[in-house]
The first five atom37 places (N, CA, C, CB, O) and aatype in JSON, in Angstrom:
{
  "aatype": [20, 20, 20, 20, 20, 20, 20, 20, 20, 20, 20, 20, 20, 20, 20, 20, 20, 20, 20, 20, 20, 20, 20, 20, 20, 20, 20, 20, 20, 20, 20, 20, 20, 20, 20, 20, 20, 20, 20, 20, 20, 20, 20, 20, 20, 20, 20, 20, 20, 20, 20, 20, 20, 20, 20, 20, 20, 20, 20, 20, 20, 20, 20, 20, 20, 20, 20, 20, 20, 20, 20, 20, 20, 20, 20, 20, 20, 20, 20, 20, 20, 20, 20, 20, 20, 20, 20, 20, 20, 20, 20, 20, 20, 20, 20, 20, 20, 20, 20, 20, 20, 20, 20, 20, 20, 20, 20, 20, 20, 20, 20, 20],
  "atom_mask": [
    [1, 1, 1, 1, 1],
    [1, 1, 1, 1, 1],
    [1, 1, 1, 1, 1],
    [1, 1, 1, 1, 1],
    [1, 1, 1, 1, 1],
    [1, 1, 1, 1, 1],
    [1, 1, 1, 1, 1],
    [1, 1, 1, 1, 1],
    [1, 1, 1, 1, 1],
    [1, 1, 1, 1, 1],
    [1, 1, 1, 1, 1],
    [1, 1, 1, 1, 1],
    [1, 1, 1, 1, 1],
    [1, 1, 1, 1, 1],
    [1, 1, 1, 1, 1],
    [1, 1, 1, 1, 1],
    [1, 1, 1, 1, 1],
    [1, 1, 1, 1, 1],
    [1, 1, 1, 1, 1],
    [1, 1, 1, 1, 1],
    [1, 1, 1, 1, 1],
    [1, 1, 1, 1, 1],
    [1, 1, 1, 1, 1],
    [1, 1, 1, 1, 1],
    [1, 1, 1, 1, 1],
    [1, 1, 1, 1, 1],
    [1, 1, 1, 1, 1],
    [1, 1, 1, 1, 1],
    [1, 1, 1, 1, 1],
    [1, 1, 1, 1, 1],
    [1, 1, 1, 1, 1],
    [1, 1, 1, 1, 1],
    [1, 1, 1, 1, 1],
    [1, 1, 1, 1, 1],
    [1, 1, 1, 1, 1],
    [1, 1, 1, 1, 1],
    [1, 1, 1, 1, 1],
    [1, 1, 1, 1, 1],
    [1, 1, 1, 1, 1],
    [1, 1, 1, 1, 1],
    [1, 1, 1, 1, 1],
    [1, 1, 1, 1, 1],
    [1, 1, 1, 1, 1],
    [1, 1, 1, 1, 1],
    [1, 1, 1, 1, 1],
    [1, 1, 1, 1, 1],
    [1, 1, 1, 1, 1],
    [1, 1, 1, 1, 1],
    [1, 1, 1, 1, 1],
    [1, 1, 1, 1, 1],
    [1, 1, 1, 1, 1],
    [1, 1, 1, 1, 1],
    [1, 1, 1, 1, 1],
    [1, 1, 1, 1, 1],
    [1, 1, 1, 1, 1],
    [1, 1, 1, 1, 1],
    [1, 1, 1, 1, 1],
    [1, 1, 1, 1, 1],
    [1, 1, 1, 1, 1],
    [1, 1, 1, 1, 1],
    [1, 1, 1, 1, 1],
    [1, 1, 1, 1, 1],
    [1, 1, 1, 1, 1],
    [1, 1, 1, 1, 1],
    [1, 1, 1, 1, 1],
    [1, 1, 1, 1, 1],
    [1, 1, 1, 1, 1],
    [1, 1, 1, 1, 1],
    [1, 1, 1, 1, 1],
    [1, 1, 1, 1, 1],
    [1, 1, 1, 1, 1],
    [1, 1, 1, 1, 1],
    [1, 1, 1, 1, 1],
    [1, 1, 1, 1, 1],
    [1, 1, 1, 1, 1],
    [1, 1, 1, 1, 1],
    [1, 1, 1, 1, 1],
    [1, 1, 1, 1, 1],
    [1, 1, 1, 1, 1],
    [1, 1, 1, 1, 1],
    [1, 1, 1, 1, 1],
    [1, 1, 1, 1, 1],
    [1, 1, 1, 1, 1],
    [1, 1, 1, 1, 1],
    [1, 1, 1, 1, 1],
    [1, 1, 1, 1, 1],
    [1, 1, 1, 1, 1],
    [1, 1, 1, 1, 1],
    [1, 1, 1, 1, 1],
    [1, 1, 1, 1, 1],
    [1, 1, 1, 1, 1],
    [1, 1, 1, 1, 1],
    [1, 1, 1, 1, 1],
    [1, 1, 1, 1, 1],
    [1, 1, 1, 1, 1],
    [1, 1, 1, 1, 1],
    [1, 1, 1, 1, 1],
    [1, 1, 1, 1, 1],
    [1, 1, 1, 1, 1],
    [1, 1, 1, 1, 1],
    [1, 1, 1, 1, 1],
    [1, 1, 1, 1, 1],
    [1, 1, 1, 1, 1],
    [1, 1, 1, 1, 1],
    [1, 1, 1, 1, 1],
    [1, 1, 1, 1, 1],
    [1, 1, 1, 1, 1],
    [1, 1, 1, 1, 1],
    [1, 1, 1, 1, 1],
    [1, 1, 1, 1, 1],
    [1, 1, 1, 1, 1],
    [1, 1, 1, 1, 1]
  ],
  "atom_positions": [
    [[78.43, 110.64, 83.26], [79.13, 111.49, 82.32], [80.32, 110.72, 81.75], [79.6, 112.81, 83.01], [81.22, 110.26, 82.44]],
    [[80.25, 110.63, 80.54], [81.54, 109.95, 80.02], [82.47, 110.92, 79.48], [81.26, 108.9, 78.92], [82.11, 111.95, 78.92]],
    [[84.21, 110.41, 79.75], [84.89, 111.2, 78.91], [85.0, 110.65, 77.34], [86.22, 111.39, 79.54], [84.85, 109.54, 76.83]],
    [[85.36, 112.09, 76.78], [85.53, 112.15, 75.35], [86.91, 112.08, 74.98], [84.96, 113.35, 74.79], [87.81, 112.31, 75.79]],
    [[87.15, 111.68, 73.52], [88.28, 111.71, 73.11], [88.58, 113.24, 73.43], [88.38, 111.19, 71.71], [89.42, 113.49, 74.3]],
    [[87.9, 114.28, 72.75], [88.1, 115.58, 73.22], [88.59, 116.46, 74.66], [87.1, 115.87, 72.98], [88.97, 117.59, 74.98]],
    [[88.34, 115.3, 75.21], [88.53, 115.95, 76.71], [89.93, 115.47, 76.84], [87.41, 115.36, 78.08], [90.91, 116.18, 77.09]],
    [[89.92, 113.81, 76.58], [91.3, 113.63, 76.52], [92.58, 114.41, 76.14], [91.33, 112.85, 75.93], [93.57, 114.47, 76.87]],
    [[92.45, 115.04, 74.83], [93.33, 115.9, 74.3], [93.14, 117.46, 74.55], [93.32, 115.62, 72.98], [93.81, 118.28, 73.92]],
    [[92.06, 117.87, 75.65], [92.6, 118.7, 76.08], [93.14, 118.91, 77.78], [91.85, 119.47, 75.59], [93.77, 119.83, 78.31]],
    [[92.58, 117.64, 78.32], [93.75, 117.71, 79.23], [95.37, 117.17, 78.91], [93.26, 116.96, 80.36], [96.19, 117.71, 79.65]],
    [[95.73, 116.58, 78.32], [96.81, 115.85, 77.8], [97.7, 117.63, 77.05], [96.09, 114.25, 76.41], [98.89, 117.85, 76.83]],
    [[96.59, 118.47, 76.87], [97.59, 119.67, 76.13], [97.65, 120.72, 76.83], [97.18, 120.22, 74.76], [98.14, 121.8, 76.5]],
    [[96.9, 120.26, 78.35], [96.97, 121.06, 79.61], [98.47, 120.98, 80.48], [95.73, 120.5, 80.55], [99.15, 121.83, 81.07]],
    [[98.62, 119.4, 80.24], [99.33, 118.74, 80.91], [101.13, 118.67, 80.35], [98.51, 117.47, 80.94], [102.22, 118.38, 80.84]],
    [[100.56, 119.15, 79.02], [101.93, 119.34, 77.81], [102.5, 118.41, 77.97], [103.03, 120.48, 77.85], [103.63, 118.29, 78.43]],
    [[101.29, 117.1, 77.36], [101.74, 115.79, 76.99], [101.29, 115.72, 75.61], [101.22, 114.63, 77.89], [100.14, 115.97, 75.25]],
    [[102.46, 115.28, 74.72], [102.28, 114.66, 73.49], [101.57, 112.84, 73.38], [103.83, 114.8, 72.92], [102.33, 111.89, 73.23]],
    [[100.35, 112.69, 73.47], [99.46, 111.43, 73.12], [99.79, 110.94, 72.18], [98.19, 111.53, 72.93], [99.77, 111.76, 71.27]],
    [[100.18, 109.78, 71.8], [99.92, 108.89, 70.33], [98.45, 108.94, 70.26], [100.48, 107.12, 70.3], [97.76, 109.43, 71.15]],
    [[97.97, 108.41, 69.17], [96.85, 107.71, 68.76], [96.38, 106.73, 69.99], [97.19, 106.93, 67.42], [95.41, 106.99, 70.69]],
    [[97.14, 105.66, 70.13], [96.96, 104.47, 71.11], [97.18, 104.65, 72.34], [97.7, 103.44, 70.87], [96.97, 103.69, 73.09]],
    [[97.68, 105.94, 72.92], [97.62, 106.31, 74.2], [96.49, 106.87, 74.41], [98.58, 107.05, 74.59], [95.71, 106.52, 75.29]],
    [[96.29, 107.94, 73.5], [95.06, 108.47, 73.67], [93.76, 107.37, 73.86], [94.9, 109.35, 72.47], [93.38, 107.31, 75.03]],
    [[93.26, 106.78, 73.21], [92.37, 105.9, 73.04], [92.5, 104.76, 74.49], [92.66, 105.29, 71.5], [91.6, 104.34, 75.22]],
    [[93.85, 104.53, 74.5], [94.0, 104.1, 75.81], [93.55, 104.63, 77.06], [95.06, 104.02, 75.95], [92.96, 104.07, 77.99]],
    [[93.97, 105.97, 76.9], [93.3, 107.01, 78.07], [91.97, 107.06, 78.05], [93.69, 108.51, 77.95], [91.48, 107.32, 79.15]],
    [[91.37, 106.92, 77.38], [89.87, 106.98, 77.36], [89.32, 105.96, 77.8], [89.32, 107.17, 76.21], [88.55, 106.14, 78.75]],
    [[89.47, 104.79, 77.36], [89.25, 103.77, 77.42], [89.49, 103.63, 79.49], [90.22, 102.98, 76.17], [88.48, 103.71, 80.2]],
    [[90.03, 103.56, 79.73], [90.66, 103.98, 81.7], [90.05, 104.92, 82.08], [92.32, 104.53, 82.13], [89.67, 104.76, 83.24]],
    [[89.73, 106.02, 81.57], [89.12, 107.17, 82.33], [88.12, 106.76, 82.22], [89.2, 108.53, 82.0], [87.92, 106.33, 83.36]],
    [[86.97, 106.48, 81.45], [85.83, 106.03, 81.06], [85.1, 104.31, 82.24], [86.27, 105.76, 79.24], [83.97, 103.98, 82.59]],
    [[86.35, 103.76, 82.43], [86.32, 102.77, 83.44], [86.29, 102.84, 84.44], [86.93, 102.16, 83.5], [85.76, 102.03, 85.2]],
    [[86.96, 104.04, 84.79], [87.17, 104.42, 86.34], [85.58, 105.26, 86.85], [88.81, 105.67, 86.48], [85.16, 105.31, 88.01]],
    [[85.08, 105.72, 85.9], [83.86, 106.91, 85.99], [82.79, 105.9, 85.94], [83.73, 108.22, 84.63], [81.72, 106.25, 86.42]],
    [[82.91, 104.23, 85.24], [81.8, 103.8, 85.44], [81.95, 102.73, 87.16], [81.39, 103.0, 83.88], [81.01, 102.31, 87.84]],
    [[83.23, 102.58, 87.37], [83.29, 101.99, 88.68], [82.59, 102.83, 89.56], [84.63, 101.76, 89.17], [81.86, 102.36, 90.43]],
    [[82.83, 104.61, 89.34], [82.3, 105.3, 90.39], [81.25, 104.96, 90.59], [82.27, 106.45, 90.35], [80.75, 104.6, 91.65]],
    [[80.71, 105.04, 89.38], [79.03, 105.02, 89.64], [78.59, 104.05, 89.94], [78.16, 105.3, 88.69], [77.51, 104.0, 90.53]],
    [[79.37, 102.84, 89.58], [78.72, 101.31, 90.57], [78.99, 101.35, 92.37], [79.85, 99.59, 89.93], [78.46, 100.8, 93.34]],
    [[80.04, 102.27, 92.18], [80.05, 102.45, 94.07], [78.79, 103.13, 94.59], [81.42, 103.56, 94.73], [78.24, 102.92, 95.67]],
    [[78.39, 104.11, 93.48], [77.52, 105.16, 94.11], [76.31, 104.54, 94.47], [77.24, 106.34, 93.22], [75.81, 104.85, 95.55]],
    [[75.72, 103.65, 93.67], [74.55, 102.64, 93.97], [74.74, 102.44, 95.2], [74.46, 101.31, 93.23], [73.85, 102.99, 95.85]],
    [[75.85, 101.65, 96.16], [75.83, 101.34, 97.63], [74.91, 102.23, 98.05], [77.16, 101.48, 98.41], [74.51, 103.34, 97.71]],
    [[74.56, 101.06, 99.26], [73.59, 101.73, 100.35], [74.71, 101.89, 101.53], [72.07, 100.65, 100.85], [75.17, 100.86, 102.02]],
    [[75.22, 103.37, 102.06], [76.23, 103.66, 102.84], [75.34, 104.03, 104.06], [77.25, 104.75, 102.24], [75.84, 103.99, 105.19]],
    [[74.25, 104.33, 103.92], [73.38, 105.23, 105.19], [73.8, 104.69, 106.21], [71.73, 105.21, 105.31], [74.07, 105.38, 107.19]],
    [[73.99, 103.09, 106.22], [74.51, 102.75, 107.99], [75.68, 102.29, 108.23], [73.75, 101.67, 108.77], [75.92, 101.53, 109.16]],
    [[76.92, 102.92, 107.02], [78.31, 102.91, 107.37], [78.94, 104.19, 107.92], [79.03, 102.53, 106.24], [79.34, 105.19, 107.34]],
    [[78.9, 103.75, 109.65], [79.95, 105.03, 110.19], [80.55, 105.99, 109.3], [81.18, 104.51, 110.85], [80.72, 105.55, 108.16]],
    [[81.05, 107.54, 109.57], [81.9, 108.1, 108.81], [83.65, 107.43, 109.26], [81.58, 109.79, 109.04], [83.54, 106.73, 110.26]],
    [[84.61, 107.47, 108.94], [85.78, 106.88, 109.05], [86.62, 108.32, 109.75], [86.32, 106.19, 107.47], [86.55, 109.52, 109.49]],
    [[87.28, 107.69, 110.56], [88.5, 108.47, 111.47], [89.29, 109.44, 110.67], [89.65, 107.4, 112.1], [89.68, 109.16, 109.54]],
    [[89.59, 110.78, 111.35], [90.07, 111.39, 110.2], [91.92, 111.8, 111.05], [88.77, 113.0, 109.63], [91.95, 111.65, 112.27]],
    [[92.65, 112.06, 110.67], [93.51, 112.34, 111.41], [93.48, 113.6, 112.2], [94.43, 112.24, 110.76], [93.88, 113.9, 113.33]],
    [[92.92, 114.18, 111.33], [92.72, 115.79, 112.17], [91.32, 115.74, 113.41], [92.18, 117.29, 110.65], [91.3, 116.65, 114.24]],
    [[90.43, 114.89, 113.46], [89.88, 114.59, 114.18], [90.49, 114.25, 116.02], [89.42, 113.76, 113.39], [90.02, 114.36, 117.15]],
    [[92.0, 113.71, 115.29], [92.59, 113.53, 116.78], [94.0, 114.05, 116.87], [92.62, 111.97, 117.25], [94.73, 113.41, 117.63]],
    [[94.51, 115.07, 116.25], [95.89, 115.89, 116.42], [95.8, 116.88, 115.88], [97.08, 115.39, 115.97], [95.69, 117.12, 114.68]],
    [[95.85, 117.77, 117.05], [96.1, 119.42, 116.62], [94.52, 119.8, 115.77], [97.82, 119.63, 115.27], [94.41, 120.46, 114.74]],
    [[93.6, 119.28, 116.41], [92.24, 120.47, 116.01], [91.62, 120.97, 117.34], [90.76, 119.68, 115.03], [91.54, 120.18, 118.28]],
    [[91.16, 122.31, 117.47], [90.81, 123.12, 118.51], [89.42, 123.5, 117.88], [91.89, 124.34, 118.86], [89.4, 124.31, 116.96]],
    [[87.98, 122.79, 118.49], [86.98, 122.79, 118.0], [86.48, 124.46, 118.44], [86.21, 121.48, 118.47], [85.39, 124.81, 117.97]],
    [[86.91, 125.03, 118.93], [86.49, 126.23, 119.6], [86.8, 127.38, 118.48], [87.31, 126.45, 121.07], [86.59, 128.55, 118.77]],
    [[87.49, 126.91, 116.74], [87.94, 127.68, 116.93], [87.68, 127.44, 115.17], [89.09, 127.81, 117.93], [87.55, 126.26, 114.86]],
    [[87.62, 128.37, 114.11], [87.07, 128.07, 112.67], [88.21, 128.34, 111.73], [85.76, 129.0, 112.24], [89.2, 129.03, 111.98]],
    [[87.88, 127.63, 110.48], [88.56, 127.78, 109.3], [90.27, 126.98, 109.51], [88.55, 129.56, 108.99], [90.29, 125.93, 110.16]],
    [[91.21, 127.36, 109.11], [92.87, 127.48, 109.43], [93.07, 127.36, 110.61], [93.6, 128.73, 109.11], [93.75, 126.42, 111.01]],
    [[92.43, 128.42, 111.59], [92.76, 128.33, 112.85], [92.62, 127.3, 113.31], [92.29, 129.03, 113.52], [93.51, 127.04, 114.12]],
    [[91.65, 126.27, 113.14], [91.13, 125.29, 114.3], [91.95, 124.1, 113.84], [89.32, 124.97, 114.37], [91.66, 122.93, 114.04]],
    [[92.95, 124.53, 113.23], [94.08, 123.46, 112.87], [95.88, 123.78, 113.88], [94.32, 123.72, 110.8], [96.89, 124.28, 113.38]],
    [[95.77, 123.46, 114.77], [96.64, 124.29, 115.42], [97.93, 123.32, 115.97], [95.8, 125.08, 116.59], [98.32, 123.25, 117.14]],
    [[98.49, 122.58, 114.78], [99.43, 121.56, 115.05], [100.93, 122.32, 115.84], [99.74, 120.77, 113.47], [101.83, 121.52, 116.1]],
    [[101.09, 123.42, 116.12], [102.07, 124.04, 116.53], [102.3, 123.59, 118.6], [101.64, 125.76, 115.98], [103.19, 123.44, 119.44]],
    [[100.72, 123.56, 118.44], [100.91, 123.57, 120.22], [101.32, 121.74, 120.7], [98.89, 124.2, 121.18], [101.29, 121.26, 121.83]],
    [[101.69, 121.03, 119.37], [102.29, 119.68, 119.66], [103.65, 119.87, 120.53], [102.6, 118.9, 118.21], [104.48, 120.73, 120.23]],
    [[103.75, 119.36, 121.17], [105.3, 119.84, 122.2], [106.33, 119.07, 120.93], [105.52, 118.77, 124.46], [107.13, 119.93, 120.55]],
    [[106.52, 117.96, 120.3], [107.08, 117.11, 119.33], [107.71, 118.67, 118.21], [105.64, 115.77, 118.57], [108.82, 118.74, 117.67]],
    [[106.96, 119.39, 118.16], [106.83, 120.07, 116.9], [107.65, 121.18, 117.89], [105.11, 120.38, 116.06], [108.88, 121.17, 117.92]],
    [[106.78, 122.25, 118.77], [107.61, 122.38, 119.21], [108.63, 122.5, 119.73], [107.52, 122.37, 119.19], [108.65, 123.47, 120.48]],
    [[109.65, 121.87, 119.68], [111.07, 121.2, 120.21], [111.73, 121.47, 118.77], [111.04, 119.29, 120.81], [112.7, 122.22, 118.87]],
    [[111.5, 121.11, 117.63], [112.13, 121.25, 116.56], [112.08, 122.27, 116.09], [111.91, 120.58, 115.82], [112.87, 122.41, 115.15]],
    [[111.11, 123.6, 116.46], [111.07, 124.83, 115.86], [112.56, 125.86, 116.16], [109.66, 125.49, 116.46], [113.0, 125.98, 117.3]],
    [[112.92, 126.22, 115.52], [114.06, 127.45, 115.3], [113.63, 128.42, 114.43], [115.45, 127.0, 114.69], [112.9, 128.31, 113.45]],
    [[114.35, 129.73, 115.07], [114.05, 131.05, 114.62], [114.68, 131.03, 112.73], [115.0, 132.31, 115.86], [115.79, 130.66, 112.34]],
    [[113.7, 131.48, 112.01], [114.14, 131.49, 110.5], [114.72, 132.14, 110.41], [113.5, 131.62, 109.51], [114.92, 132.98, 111.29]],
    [[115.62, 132.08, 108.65], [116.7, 133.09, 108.58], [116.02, 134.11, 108.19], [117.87, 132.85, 107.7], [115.08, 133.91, 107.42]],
    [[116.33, 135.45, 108.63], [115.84, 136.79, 107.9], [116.15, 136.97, 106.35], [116.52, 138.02, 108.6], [117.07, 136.71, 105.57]],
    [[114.54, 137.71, 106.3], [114.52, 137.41, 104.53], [116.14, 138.34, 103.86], [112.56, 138.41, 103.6], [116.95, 137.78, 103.13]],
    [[116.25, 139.53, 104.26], [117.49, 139.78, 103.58], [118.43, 139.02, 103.31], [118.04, 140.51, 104.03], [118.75, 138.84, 102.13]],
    [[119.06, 138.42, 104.33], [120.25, 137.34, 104.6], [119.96, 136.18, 103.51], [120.2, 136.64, 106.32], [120.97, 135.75, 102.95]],
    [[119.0, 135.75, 103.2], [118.63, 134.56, 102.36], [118.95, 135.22, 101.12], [117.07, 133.95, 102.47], [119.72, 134.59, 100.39]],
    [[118.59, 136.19, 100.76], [118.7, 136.48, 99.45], [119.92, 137.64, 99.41], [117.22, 136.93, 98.87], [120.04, 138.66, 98.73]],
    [[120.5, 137.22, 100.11], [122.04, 138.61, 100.31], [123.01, 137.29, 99.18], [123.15, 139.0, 102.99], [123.99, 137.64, 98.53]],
    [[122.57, 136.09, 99.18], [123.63, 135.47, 98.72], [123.43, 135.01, 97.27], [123.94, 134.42, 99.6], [124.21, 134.24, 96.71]],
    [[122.12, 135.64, 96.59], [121.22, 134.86, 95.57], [122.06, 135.16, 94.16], [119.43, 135.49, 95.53], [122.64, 136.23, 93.98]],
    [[122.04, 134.14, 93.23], [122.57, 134.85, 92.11], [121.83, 135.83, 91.4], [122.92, 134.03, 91.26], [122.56, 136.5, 90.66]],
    [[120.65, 136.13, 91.37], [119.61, 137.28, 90.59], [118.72, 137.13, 91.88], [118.69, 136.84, 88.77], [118.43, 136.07, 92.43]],
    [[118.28, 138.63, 92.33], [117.24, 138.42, 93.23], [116.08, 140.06, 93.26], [118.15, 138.0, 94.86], [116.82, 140.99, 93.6]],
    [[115.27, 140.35, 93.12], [114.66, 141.44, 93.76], [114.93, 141.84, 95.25], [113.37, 141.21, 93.64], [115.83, 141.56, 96.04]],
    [[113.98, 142.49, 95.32], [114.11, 143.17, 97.14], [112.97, 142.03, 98.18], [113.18, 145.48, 97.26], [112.63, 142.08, 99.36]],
    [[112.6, 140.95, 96.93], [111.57, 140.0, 97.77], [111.86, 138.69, 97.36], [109.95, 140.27, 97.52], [112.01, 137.92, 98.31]],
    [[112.03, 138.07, 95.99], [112.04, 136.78, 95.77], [113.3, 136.56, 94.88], [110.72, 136.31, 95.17], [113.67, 137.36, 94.02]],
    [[113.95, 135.31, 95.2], [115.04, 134.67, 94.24], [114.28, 134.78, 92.92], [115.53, 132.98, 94.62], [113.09, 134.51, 92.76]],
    [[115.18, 135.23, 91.98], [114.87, 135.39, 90.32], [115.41, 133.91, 89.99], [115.88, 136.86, 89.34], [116.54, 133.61, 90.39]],
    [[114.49, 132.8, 89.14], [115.15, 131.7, 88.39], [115.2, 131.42, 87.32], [114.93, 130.85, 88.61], [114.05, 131.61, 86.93]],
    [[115.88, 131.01, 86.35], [115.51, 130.61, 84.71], [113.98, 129.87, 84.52], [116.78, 129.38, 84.08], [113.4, 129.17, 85.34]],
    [[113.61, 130.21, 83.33], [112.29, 129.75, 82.9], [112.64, 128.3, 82.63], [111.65, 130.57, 81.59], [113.34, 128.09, 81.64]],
    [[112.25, 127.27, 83.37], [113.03, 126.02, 82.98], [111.86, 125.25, 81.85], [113.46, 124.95, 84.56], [112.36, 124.47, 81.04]],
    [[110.14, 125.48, 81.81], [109.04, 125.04, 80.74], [108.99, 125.74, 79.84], [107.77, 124.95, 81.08], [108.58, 126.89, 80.0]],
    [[109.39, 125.26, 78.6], [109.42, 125.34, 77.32], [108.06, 125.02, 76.87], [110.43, 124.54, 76.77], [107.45, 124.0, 77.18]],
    [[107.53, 126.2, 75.94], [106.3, 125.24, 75.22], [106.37, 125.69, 73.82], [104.59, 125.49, 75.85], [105.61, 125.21, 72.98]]
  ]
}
């Protein structure tokens, strides 16, 4: 699948980037390179390269256990030791300059 100039300019107006001409074309030109490297990787014959070590493979996963859960980096004693009780949500926002009864209110800082 190759990218298009078209695609270019509409991620670039996703991204609320103004492209030149020569960026654009530039971008294509790189995206289009990178998509044909993929596909020269994809040719490899991987069938008898091991899968690679994952980190979660060896800290804080509990195979007994699915989804979110079986990610259970809390029972690290390291982690533990640094945990403290959070501030209560009132108190956080008792001091806010604009706030609801749930989240700090902030200025719209993206202009489009």
């Amino acid at each position: 699948m190759k990218v298009t100039d078209k695609d270019v300019a509409y991620v670039a107006e996703l991204a609320n980037l103004e492209l030149s001409n020569e960026e654009r074309t530039g971008m294509l030109r790189d995206l289009n390179s990178i998509l044909d490297y993929i596909d020269r990787l994809n040719e490899l014959d991987t069938s008898d390269v091991p899968p690679m070590a994952q980190v979660s493979d060896r800290y804080g996963v509990d195979e007994a256990k699915q989804g979110s859960d079986r990610f259970s980096y809390a029972s690290r004693e390291d982690i533990l030791e640094g945990l403290r009780k959070s501030l209560p949500h009132e108190e956080a926002l008792a001091n806010a300059p604009d706030a609801d009864d749930e989240f700090f209110k902030v200025p719209k800082v993206i202009e489009r």
